[in-house]
C-alpha positions as CSV (number, residue, x, y, z in Angstrom):
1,X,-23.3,-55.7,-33.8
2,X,-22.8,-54.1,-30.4
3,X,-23.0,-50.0,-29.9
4,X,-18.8,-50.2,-29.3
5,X,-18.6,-52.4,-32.1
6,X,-20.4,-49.9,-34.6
7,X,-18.7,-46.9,-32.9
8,X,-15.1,-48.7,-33.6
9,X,-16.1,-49.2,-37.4
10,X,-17.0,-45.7,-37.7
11,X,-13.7,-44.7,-36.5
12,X,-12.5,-41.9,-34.4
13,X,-12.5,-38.8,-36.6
14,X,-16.2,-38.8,-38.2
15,X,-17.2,-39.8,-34.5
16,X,-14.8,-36.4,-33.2
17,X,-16.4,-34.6,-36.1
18,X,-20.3,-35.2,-35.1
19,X,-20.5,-35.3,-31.8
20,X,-20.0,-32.0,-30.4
21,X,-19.1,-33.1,-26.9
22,X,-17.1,-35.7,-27.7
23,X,-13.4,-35.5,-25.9
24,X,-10.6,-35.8,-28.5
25,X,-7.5,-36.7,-26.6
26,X,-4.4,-34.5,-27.1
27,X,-1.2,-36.2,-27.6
28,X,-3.0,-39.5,-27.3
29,X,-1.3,-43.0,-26.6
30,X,-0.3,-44.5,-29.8
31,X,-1.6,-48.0,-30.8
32,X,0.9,-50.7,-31.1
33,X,0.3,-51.7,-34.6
34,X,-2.0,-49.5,-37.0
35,X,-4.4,-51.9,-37.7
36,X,-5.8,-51.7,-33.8
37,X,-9.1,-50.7,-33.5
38,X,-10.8,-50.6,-29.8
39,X,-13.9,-49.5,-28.7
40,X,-15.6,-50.2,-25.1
41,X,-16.7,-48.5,-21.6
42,X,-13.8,-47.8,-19.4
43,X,-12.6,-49.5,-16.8
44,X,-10.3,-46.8,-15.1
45,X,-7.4,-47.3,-13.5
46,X,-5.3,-45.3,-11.2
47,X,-1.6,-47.2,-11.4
48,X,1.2,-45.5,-9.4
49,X,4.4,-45.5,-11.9
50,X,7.1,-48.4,-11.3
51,X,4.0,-50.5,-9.6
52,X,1.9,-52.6,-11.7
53,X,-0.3,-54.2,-8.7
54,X,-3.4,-52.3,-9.5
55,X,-4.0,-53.3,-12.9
56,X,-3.4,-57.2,-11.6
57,X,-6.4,-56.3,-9.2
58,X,-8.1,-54.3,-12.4
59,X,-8.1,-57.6,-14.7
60,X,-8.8,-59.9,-12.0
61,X,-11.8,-57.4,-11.3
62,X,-13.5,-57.1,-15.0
63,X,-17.0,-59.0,-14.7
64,X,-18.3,-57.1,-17.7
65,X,-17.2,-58.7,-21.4
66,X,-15.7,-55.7,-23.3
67,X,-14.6,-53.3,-20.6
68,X,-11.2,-51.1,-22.2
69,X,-8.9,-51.0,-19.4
70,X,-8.0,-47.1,-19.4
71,X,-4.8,-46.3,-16.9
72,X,-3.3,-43.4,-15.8
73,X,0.2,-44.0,-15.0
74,X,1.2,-40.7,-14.5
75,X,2.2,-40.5,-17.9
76,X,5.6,-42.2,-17.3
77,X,7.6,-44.3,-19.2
78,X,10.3,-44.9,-17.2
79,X,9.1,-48.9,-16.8
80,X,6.2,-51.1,-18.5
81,X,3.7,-52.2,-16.1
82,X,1.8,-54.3,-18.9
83,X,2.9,-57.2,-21.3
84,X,2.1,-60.4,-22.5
85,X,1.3,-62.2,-20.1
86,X,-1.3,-59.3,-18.9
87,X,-2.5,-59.2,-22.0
88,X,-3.4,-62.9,-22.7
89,X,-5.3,-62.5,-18.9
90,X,-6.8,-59.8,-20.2
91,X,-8.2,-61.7,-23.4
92,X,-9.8,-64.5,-20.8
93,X,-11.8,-61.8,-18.9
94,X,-13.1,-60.7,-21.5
95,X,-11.1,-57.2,-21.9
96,X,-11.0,-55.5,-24.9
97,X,-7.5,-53.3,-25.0
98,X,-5.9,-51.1,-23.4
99,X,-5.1,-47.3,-23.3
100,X,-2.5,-46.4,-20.6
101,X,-1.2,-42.9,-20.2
102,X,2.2,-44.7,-19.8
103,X,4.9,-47.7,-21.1
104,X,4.6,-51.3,-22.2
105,X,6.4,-54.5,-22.9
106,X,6.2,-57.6,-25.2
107,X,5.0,-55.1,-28.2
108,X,5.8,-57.7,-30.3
109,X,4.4,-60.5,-28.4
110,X,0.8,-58.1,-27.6
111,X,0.6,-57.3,-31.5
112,X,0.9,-61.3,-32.7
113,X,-1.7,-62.3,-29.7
114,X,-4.3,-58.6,-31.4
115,X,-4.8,-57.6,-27.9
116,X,-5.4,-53.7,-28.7
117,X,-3.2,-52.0,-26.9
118,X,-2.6,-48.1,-26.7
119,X,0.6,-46.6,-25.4
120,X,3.0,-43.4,-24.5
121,X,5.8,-45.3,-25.1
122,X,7.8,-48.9,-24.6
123,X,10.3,-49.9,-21.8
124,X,11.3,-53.0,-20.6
125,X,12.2,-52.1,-17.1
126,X,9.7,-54.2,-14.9
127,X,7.9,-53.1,-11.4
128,X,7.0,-53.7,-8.2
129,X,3.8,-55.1,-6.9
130,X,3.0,-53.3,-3.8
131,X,1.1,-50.3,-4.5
132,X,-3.1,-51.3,-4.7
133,X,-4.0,-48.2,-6.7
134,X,-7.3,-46.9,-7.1
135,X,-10.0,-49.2,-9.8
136,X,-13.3,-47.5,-10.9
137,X,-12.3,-44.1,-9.9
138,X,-12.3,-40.9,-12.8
139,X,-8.7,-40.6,-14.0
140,X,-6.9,-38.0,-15.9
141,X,-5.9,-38.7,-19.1
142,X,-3.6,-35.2,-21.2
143,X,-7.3,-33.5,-21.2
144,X,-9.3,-35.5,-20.3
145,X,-11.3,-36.4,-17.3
146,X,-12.8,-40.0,-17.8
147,X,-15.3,-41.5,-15.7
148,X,-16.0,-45.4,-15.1
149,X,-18.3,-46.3,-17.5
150,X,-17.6,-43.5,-20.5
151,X,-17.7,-45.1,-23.9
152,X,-13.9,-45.1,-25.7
153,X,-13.3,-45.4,-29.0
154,X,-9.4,-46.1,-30.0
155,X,-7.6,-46.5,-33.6
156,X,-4.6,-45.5,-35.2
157,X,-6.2,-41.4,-35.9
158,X,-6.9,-40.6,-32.1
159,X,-8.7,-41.4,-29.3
160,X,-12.5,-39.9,-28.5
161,X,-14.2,-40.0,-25.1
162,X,-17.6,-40.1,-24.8
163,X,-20.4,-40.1,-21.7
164,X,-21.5,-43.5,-21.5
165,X,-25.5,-41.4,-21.9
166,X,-24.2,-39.8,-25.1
167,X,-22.9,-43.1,-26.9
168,X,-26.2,-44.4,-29.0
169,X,-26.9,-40.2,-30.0
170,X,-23.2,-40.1,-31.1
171,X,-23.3,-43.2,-32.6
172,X,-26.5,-41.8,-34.8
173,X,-24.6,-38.4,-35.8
174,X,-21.4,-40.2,-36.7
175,X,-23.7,-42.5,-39.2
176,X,-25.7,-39.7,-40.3
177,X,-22.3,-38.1,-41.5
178,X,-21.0,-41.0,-42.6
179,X,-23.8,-40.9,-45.2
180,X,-23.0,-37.2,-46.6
181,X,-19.6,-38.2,-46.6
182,X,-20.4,-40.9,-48.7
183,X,-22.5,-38.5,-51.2
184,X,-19.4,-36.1,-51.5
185,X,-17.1,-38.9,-52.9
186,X,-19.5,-40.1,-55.0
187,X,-20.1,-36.7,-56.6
188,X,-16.4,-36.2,-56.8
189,X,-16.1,-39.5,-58.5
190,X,-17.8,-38.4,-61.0
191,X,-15.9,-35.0,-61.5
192,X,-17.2,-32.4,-59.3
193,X,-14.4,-30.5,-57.0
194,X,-14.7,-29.8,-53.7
195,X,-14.8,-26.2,-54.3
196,X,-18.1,-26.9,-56.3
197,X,-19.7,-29.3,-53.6
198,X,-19.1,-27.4,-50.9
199,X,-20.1,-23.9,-51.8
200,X,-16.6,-22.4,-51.4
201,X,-15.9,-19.1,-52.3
202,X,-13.8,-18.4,-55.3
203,X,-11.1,-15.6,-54.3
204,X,-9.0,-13.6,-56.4
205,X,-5.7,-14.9,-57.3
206,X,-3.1,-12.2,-55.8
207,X,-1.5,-9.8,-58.8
């Protein structure tokens, strides 16, 4: 199993709650269905709204299998720059999903084909092709400043950002929590409270 692929079983909160420097998007896109799950460096994408040339030029540009197209579109959604057909190139270069601070298209069409795709919003209003954008550049993303390469991990809780020289430490805290997680529900399985597990202080009820 590859690092992304044991970062996206792990899931975004226990990875947000071991790794101290990880980046936990606010107001994060919003998968398409709750079952997607992505994980992947970013390929970043600068896309100017109402123009959808630069992510034609972003797919056509992947060389490396698993890159998570991640696309600031100004946080718009006033037209959807990506849809099927996007999505099925996407899925013969080798991309992973998508996260786009912006709109889509084909939602239905994207969830059947389990492209992963992560989203402000929908809109059906299409673009122009005439703006190049900028590929492979840091772009903004509510607050977060994500760099080419950065390790993402996406599923229905949130969305965590990590430096691509951070992933395999993360990916060692989030297991190592994982496993006292996995010691607290077994001792409250077998009747213990979290009051008593965790050492929490019992306060006076209020006369």
């Amino acid at each position: 199993m590859t690092l992304a692929a044991e970062l996206a079983a792990i899931g975004t909160a226990t990875i947000g709650e071991a790794w101290p420097n990880a980046c936990i998007l606010d107001r994060p896109p919003r998968p398409l269905a709750p079952e997607m799950i992505v994980a992947g460096p970013a390929l970043t994408v600068r896309c100017r709204p109402g123009d959808n040339l630069a992510l034609h030029r972003a797919i056509a540009s992947s060389s490396d299998e698993g890159e998570v197209l991640v696309v600031d579109y100004g946080g718009s959604v006033e037209s959807g720059p990506f849809g099927e057909i996007m999505a099925v190139a996407c899925q013969m270069r080798g991309i992973a999903g998508l996260i786009i601070h912006g709109a889509v298209r084909d939602s239905a069409q994207i969830v059947d084909l389990g492209f992963p795709v992560f989203a402000q919003g929908l809109n059906i209003r299409g673009t122009e092709k005439r703006d190049g954008g900028a590929l492979r550049l840091p772009v903004s993303m509510g607050n977060a400043l994500i760099q080419p390469g950065d390790m993402i991990v996406a599923d229905s809780d949130g969305i965590v950002v990590l430096q691509a020289q951070d992933s395999a430490a993360a990916l060692s805290a989030a297991q190592a929590r994982l496993g006292k997680e996995a010691k607290i529900l077994a001792r409250l399985r077998a009747g213990e409270t979290t009051m008593q597990i965790l050492g929490l202080p019992q306060l006076e009820r209020n006369s």
